[in-house]
N, C-alpha and C positions, 0 to 999 in steps of 0.2 A: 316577464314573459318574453318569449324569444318572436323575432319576427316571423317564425315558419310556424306559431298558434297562428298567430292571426290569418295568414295566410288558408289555416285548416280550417277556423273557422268559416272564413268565405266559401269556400270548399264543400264544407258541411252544407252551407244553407244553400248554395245549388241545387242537391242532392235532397232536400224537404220533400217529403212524399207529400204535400200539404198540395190540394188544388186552389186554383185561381177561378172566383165566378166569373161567368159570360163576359157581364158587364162590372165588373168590381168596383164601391165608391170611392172616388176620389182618395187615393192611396195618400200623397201628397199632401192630407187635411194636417190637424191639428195634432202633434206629436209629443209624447215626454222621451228624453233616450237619457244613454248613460254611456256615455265614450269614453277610453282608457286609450293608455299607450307611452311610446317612448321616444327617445332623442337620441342623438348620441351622447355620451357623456355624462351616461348612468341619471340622466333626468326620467323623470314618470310624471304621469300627467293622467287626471279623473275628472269626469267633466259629468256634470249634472245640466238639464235641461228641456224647455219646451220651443217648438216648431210655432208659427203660425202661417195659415197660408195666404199668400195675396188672392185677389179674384182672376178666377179664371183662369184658362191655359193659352197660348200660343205656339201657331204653328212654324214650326222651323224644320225643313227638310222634308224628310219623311217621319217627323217624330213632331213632339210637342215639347214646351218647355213652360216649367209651374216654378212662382218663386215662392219664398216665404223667409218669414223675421225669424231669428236665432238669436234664445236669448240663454245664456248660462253660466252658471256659479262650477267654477271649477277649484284643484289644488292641483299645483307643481310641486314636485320635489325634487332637489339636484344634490351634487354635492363640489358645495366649491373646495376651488385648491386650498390642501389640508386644512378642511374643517369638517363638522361630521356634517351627515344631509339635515339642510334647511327646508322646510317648507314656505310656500306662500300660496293664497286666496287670491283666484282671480273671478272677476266678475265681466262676462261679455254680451256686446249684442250685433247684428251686423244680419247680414243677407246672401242667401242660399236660392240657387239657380238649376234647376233639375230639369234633364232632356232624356226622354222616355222614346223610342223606337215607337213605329205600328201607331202613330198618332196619339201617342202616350198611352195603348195599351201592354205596353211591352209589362212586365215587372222587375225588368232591367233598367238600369238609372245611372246613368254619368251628372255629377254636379262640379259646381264651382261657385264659389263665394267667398267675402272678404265681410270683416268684422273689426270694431275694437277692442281693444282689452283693455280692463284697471286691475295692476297687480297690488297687492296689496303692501311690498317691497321689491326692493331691486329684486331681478333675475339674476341668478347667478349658478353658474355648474364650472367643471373643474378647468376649463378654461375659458371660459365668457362671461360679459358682465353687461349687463342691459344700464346704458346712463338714465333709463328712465322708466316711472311705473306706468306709466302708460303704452301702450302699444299697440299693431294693428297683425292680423292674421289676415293670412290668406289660405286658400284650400283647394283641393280637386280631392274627388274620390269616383267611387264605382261601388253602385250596390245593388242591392235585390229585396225586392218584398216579397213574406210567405205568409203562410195559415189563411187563417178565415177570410176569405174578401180581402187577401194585401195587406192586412192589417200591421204586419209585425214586418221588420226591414233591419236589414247586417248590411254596412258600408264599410268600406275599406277608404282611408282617406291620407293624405299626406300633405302637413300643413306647416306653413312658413310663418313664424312670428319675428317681426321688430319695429323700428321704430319708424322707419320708412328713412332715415337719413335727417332726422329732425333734430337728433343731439350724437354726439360722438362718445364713448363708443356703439356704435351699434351693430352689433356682430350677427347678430339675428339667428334663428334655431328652427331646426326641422325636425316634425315627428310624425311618426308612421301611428296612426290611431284608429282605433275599431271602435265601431258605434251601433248600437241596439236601439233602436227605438220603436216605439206602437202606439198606433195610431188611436185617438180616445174622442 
């Protein structure tokens, strides 16, 4: 998929003729999603996963901010130089930091969060090579809850993985990723 879907789909869920209740529950709760997306260098990346929320919110600003544990089973796929595309399994968990406007009633949502990753082999696409199967992720995105009571949320996110400087080489990768999740 080209980056101007993902773009349409945010676009889209704007655009949800879906209302929001009065007081809608805790949008932020307990979540399953399903995040896709890409790199440069012809990598793709599927990500399976559940939300959990910390207690509570906090106010910061004029808005509120809610965290919660990130935990997920994904698959990369790249293609390193001249070889066909490789897959690998990765397994993460790590923490997610959401700031909601209107004292978190907005259904507008900026995040930011940082995680590990276990890959299940080197990373590798047509010109980078991860020295190691472990790694750390970082993140920002922008998203939106719709439907029933908030339930259901499209984030637009952009995420940085490597190794932090821990072994050489570490070239580290970016990808531009869309994520669905609903709230259960």
């Amino acid at each position: 998929m080209h980056k101007k879907h993902y773009l349409l789909a945010l676009a889209l869920c704007t655009a949800c003729p879906w209302s929001f209740a009065q007081n809608p529950p805790d949008r932020d709760s307990r979540s399953l999603y399903l995040q896709a997306g890409v790199a440069n260098h012809s990598a793709h990346s599927t990500t399976v996963g559940v939300t959990l929320p910390w207690n509570g919110s906090y106010a910061l600003g004029s808005g509120a901010v809610t965290g919660q544990w990130d935990v997920s089973l994904g698959y990369v796929s790249a293609r390193p130089q001249n070889q066909g595309r490789r897959g690998l399994t990765a397994l993460g968990g790590g923490i997610n930091l959401r700031w909601r406007a209107r004292q978190g009633a907005s259904p507008w949502f900026v995040e930011a969060g940082t995680g590990v990753v276990l890959h299940s082999r080197h990373y590798a696409s047509d010109d980078k090579y991860f020295s190691t199967r472990y790694n750390f992720s970082s993140h920002l995105g922008i998203g939106r809850n719709f439907g029933p009571q908030g339930r259901h949320a499209l984030a637009l996110r952009v995420q940085h993985v490597s190794n932090a400087g821990l072994k050489k080489p570490n070239p580290g990768d970016n990808f531009l990723l869309v994520r669905y999740s609903v709230g259960f």
